[in-house]
N, C-alpha and C positions, 0 to 999 in steps of 0.2 A: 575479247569475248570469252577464250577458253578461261581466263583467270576470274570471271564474272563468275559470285555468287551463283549456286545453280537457283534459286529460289528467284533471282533478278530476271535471270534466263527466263522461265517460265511466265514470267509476267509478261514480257512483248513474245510469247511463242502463239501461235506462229508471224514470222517476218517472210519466209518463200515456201519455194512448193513442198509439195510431199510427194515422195517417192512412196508406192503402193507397189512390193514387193508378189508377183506371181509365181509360185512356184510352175510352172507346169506354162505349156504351149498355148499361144493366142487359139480360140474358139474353144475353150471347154466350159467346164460351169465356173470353175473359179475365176478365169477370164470376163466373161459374160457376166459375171456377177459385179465384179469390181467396179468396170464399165459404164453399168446400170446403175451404178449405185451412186457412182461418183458425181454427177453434178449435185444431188442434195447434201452430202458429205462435204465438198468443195464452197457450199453455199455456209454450212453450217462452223466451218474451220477457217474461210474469208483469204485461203488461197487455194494455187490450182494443187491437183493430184496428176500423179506422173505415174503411169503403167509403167513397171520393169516386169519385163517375162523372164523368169531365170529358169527353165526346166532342165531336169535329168537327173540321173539318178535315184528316181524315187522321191522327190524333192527334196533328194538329202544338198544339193548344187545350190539353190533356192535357199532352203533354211541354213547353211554356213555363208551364203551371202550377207542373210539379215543380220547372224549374229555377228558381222565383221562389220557392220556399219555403227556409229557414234550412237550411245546412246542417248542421243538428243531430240526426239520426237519427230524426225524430218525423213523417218522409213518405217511405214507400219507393213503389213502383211494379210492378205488375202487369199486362204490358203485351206486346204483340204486338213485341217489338224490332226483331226485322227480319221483312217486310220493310219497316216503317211508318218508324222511326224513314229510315233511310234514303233512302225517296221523299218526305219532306216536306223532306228537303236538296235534293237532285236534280231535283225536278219544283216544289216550292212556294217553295223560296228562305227557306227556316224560318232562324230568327235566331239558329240553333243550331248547330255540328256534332257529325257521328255519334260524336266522340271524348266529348260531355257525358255520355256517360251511360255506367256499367259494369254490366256484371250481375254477381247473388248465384247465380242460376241459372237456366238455361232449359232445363227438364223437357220443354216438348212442343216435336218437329221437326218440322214439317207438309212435307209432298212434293205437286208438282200431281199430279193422278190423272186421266187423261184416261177416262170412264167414260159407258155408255152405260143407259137401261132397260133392267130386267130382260130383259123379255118384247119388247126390241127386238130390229132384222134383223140389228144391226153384232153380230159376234161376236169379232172382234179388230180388234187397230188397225193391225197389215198389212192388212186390207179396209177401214178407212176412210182408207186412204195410198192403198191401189191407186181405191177410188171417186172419190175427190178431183183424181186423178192424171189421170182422164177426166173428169171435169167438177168443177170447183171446187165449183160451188153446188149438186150434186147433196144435200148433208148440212148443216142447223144445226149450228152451233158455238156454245156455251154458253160466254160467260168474263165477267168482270171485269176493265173496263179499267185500265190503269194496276198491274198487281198482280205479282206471280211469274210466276202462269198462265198470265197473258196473254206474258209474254215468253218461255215457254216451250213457246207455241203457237207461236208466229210461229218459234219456233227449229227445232222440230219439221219444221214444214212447209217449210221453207227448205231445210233440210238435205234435205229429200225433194224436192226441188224444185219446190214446190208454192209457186205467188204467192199471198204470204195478200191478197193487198189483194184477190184474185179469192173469196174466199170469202165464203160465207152465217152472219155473224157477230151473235149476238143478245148484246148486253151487259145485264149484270145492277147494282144499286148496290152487290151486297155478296156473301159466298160462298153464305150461307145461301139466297136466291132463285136463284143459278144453282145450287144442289143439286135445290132442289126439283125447276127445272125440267126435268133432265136426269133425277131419279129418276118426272116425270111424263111421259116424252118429248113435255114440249113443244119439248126440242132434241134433235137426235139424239146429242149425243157433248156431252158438257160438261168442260171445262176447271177444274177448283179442287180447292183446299187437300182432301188425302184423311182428313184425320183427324173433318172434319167430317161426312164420307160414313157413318161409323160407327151413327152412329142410322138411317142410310136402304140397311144395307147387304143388307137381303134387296131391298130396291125397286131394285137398280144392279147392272149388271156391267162391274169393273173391267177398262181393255182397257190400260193402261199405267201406269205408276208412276215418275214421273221423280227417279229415285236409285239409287244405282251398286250400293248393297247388299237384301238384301230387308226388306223394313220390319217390323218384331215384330207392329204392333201391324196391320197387314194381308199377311199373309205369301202371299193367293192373287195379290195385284195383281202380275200379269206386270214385270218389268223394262222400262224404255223402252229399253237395249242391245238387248233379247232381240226386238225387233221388226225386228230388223236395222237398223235405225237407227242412226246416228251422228251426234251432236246433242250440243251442251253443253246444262247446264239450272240455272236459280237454285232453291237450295234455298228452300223455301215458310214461310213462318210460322216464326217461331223464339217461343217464348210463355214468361213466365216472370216471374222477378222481379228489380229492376233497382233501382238506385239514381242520381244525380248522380254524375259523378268527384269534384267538388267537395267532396262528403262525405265518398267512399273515399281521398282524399288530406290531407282537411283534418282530418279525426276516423279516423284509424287503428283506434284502441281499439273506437270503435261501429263500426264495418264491421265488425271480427270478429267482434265479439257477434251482429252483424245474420247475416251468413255461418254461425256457430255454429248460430244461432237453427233459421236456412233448412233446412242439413244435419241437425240433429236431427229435424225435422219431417217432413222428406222421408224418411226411414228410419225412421218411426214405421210399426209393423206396421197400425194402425190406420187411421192415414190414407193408406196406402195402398190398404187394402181400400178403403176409404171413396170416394177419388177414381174407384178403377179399377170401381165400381158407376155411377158417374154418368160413364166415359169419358173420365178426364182423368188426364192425366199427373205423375208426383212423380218420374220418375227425379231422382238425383243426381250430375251432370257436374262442379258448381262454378266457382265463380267465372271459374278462367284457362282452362278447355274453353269455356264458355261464351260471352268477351267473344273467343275463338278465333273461336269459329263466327259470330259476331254483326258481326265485323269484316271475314271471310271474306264474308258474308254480302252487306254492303255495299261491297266491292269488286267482285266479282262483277254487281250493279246498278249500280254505276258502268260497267261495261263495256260493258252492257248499257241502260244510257240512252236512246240513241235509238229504242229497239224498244220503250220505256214511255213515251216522249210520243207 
């Protein structure tokens, strides 16, 4: 079989399962996405798919697993691309660059959402520019270090010109605890990824949304323009499914089958319902919008570097 023409290979691919490579710990989105997604994916490929959890390190553990695997179409990836992929170049010194990996597609765009409790005093984020304006540490800030958010806080306030190093900043290890804490105002205003906000969105009110257009799947979260503000901002989480270049170069034939695969499933009326019950995403972008946004993505964080160490 390794002596097999790869073009013959591709003709009977696939013959077993696929291993669907998670960078990061069972119950997150990317977990719960693969999951969900996987019997229409598994329908449209005509075998099963196999969850590997591989977390740590930022998924820098995750992504040199993928890229150690054969590149024969029998390990694809489900995986936070950016902005993971790219701050384990930039900040960890990973043994990789952002160019190893392309994506099939990336359905969810996560935006930071600067958002406060329900039943708290902040009622927009022109009053916690003007609070902050008079005294820095008058307010908690909720973020996670090293992330989008985080760079998008400090950009925020910069532009406002407010000294973040003067503020009252609580860090969190992951989005999921600085959601809580902001939907339990244990901080006044929390900084992270909005898409996650979704399950906690009667317990939050959204005071800014950092993205140039209004977001579908949260269309009351104000604009960060509309605060008067004038602020660059790194687009948050890009989530989806991802392959090696090394495979989409090396084996033509199975990327498109893989790609084929992706697109049927993502336009399956079914698991669309299916996903958009459990809050996750199947738009279909494809392949070259995707490694668009994902490339975009991590130049933008390169720019942006020194405000993430």
């Amino acid at each position: 079989m390794v002596a097999m023409p790869s073009i013959l290979r591709a003709a009977s691919y696939p013959t077993r399962p696929i291993n669907v490579i998670v960078p990061f710990a069972t119950g997150g989105y990317n977990d719960r996405l693969s999951r969900a997604f996987m019997p229409y994916l598994e329908k449209e490929l005509g075998q099963p798919l196999v969850i590997v959890n591989k977390p740590g390190a930022g998924t820098q553990l995750g992504n040199s697993y993928a890229l150690n695997q054969p590149a024969d179409g029998y390990s694809i990836m489900c995986t936070s691309a950016a902005p993971y992929i790219p701050l384990t170049v930039l900040l960890q010194n990973a043994p990789y660059k952002v160019e190893d990996f392309s994506m099939l597609n990336l359905p969810s765009r996560d935006y930071t959402l600067a958002a406060t409790s329900s039943d708290g005093p902040v009622k927009t984020f022109a009053e916690v520019i003007e609070k902050l304006k008079k005294d820095p540490s008058s307010l908690s800030i909720g973020v996670q270090p090293a992330s989008a958010d985080y760079a998008n806080m400090v950009l925020a306030f910069q532009a406002a010109e407010i000294d973040p190093s003067k503020l009252r900043i609580v860090t969190y290890d992951g989005g999921g605890p600085a959601r809580n804490a902001t939907a339990g105002a244990q901080v006044d205003v929390g900084f992270v990824g909005g898409e996650g906000f979704l399950p906690l969105k009667t317990k939050i009110r959204p005071l800014a949304i950092f993205a140039a257009e209004t977001v579908e799947w949260y269309p009351d979260a104000p604009l960060i323009g509309a605060s008067g503000l004038k602020t660059d901002f790194v687009e948050g989480s890009q989530r989806g499914w991802a392959i090696t270049t090394k495979l989409r170069n090396e084996q033509p034939e199975i990327y498109k089958t893989l790609v084929t695969a992706v697109e049927k499933a993502s336009k399956n009326p079914k698991a669309i319902e299916t996903l958009k019950l459990q809050e996750l995403a199947t738009t279909w972008y494809g392949p070259e919008a995707s490694d668009k946004a994902y490339l975009d993505n991590a130049a933008k964080m390169a720019k942006y570097v020194n405000l993430l160490k």
